[in-house]
N, C-alpha and C positions, 0 to 999 in steps of 0.2 A: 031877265038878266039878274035882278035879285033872287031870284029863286035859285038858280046856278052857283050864285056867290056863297050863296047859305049854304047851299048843299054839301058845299068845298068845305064850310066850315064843320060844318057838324060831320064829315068823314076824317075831318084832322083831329077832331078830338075824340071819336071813337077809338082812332089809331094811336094815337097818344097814351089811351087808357090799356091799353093791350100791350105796349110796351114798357120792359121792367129791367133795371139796369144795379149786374148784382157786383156786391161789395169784396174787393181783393180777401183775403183769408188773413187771417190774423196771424202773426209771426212776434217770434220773440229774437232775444240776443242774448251770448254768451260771451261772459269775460272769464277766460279760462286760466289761470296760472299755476306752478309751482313749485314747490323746493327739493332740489334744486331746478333752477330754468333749462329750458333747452331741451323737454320730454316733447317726443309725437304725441300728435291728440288725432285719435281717429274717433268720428261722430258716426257711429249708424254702420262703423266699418269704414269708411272712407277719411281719406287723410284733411284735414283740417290746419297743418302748420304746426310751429313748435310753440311752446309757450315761452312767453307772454304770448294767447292770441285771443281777436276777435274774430266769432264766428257770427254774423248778423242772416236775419229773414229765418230766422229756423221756428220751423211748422214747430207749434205748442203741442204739449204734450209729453210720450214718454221715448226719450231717445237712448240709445247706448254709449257709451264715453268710455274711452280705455287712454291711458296713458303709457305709451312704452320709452323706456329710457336704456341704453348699454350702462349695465354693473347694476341694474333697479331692476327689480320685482315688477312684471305687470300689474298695472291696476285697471280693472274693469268694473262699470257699476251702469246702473239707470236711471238716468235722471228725470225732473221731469221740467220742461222746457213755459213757465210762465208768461205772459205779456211783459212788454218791457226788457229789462237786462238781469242776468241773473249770474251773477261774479261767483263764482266757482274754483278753488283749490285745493289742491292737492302735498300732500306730502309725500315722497317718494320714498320707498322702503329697499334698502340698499341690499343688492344680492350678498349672504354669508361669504364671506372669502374663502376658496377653494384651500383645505385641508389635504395636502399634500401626505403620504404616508412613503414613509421613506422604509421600506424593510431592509435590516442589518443583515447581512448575509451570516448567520453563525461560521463561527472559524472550525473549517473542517480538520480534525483532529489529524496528526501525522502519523502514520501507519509506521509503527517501529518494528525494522526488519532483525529478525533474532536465529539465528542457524547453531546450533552443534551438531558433533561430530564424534562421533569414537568405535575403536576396532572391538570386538569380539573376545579378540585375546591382541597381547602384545607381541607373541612369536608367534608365528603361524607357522609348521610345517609344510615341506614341500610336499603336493598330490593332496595338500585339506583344502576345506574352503576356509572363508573370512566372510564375519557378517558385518558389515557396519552398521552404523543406526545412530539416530539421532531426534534434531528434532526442527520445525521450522516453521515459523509464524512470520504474517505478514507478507507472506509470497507466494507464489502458487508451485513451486519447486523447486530443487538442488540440483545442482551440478555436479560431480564428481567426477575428479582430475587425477590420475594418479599417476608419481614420479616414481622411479625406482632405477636398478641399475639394467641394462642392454637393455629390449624393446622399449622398457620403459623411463628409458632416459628425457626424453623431452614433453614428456608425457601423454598420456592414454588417458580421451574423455571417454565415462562411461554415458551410459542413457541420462538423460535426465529424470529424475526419480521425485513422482507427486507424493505430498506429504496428505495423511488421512485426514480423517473430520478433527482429529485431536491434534495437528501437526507433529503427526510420528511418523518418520521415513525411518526405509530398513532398503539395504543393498546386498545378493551376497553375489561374494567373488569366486568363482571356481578356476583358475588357473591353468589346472592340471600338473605335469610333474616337470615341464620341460625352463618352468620359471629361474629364473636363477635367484641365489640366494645373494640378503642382503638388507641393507635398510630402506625402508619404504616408506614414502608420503602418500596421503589422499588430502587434495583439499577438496574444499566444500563450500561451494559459492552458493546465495540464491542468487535467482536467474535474473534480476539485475545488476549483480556483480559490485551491491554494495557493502555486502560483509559477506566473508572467509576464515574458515576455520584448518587448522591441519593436522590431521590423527598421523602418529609414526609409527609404526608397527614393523614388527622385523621377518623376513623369512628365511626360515632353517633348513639344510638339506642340499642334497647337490655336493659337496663339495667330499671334503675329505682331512681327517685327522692323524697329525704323525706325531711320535716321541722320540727321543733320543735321549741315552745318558751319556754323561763326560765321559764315562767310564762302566765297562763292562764287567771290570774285580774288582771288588769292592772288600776292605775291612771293615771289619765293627767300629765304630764311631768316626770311619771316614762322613766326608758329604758328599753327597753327590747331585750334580743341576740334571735339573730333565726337563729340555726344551722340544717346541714340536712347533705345526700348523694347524692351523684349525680355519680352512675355506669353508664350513656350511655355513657364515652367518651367523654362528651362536656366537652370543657373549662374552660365554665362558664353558669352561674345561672342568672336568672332573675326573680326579686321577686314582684308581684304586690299585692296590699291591696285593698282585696273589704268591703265595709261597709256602713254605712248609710250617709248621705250628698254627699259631694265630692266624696267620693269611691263608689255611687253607680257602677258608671259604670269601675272602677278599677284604681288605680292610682299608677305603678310602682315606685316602693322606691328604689330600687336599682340593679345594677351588676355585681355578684361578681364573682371572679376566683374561682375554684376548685383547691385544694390543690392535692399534685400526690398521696397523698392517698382516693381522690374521697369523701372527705369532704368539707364542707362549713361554714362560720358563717358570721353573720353580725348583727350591735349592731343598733337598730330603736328607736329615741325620742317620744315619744307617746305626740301628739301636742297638748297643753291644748288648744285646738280650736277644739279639734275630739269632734263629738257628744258621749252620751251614747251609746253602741250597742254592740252587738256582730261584731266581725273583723273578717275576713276569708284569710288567708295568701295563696298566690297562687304560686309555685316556678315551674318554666319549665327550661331543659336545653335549651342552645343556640346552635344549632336551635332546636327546638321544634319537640323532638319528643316524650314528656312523662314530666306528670305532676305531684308534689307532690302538699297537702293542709296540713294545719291545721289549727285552730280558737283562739282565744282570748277574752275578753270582756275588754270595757272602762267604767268608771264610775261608776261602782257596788260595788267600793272597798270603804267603810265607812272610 
């Protein structure tokens, strides 16, 4: 029986000595804060709370530590986590304030639109052409609009006509003969119809010129009117005197305007220096394209 008891005893303390009883690990604590409060603290990558915090049992050693805060610059660093507590802060580095760049849009300069306009010549004869020309900046073309009398009473738009690299338009008109004569407009729009110009030019021809005198006998120092028509459109009249001496070869007496209603007159001193003869009154418009006559006699009046 004692030998049994022993034997219990001495396997409880063999077993005793084989058994080993090992010690938790060693941890430390973190007192985390900073300016301002209210940053995440992630340890090791995992969230940890806001500061002010305690993060307690953290294995010693080297951990990672970030601080993220909205409007702050992350802070990330390695600490190294000692026995005990180890109070820890931070100052938070405030993100630059976003620099807004406001671009002024340059003020787009105003395209200033500029057109002329002018004929060729101022009388055009009928059966010629008409070149007009001009010039035009700031648009990509003209208009040309022209009024005149019959077809072209309400007026006749031509092509519209692109100006070159130098803005120089040229238009020409050929008519032909059947035009009637008269005064004539071209405006000249550009093709937004913000500026207009108006060239006037006249057309000669077509029509027809007459003379008459008051009087077919004529004395030496009588006077005498010589009136007439002049439908071509011209302006004016040109009267020359053919007769015996000096007027053989014709001697223009005068230049008169035509009235807007396509009449004429002019009053001639019969020069007690004209020989006896018959006189032959010659009237052409200016310019010449149609002639009227008529005749007279000097001397034969008793």
């Amino acid at each position: 029986m004692f030998r049994e008891i022993l034997t219990l005893i001495v396997v409880s303390v063999l077993l005793a000595g084989c058994i080993t009883t090992e010690e938790p690990p060693e941890t430390g604590t973190l007192q985390l804060t900073s300016s301002p409060s209210g940053a995440d603290v992630f340890l090791d990558n995992e969230s940890q709370g806001i500061t002010p915090v305690m993060i307690m049992n953290v294995r010693l050693g080297n951990h990672t530590i970030e601080y993220r805060m909205t409007g702050y610059r992350n802070w990330t660093d390695t600490i190294t986590v000692p026995p005990g507590t180890l109070h820890f802060f931070t100052a938070m580095t405030a993100e630059p304030a976003l620099q807004l760049t406001t671009k002024i849009p340059t003020p787009t300069k105003a395209t200033t639109v500029r057109v002329t306009g002018k004929a060729g010549s101022d009388q055009m004869l009928v059966g010629n052409s008409e070149v007009f020309s001009g010039t035009a900046t700031g648009t990509s073309g003209v208009t040309l609009t022209l009024y005149g009398p019959g077809y072209y009473t309400n007026g006749i738009v031509f092509d519209r006509v692109k100006p070159n690299s130098a803005g120089l338009w040229s238009y020409t008109w050929s008519p032909g003969t059947k035009i009637q004569s008269g005064s004539y407009t071209l405006v000249v729009n550009d093709v937004g119809k913000t500026v207009s110009v108006e060239v006037k030019f006249t057309v000669i021809g077509n029509g027809e010129v007459t003379v008459t005198p008051n009087s077919h006998a004529l004395a030496r120092g009588d006077t005498v009117i010589l009136s007439g028509m002049c439908t071509t459109g011209a302006p004016t009249v040109r009267i020359t005197l053919f007769g015996p001496g000096k007027y053989t070869s014709g001697v223009v007496i005068g230049t008169i305007s035509v009235t807007s209603d396509n009449t004429w007159s002019f009053r001639y001193l019969v020069d007690k220096t004209m020989l006896t003869g018959t006189y032959t009154i010659s009237v052409s418009d200016l310019p010449k394209t149609t002639t009227g006559t008529s005749q007279f006699s000097v001397g034969f009046v008793s």
